[in-house]
N, C-alpha and C positions, 0 to 999 in steps of 0.2 A: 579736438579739431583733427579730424580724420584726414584731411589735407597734408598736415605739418609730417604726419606721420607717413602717407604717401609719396613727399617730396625726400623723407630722409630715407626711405627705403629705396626710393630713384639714384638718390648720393649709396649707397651701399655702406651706407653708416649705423651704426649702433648708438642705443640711446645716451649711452656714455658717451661717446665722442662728439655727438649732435651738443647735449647740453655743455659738456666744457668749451668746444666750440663760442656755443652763444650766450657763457654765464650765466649756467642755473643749472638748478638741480636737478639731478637726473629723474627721483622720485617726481618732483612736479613738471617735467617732461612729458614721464606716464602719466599723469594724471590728466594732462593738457589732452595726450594722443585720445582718451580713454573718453573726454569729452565731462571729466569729473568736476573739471575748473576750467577758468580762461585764463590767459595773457592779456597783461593791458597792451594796448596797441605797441608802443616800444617794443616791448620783450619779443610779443610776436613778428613784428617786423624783424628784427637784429637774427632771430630763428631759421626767417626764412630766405634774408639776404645769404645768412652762412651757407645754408644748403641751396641754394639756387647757382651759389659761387663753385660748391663740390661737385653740383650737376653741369654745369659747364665744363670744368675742368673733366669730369668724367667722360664727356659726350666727348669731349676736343683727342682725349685720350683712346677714346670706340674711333672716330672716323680715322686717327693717323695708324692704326693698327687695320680698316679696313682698306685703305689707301694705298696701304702697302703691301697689300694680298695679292 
């Protein structure tokens, strides 16, 4: 899923800290990004709540650093 892998590149996270994040392996992390295997709905859901949560805090983190320019 090229998407999952899109959103964790948005979080500025590596595939290590994505999968401990959402309890899985990092090997089948890549494999998911690679498009080798799927996530059943769960897994990928809890994936991209975690990174959608890093992407917010990230953006919230850009605007109070451009706010203050």
């Amino acid at each position: 899923m090229q998407d999952l892998k899109a959103l964790r590149q948005l979080a500025g996270w590596k595939q290590v800290r994505t999968a401990a994040r959402s309890d899985l392996n990092r090997a089948k992390l890549s494999m998911v990004e690679c498009g080798e295997i799927s996530l059943n709905p769960e897994a990928e859901s809890a994936v991209r709540i975690v990174l959608l949560a890093a992407i917010r805090k990230r953006d919230a983190q850009i605007q109070g650093v451009l706010t203050s320019v």
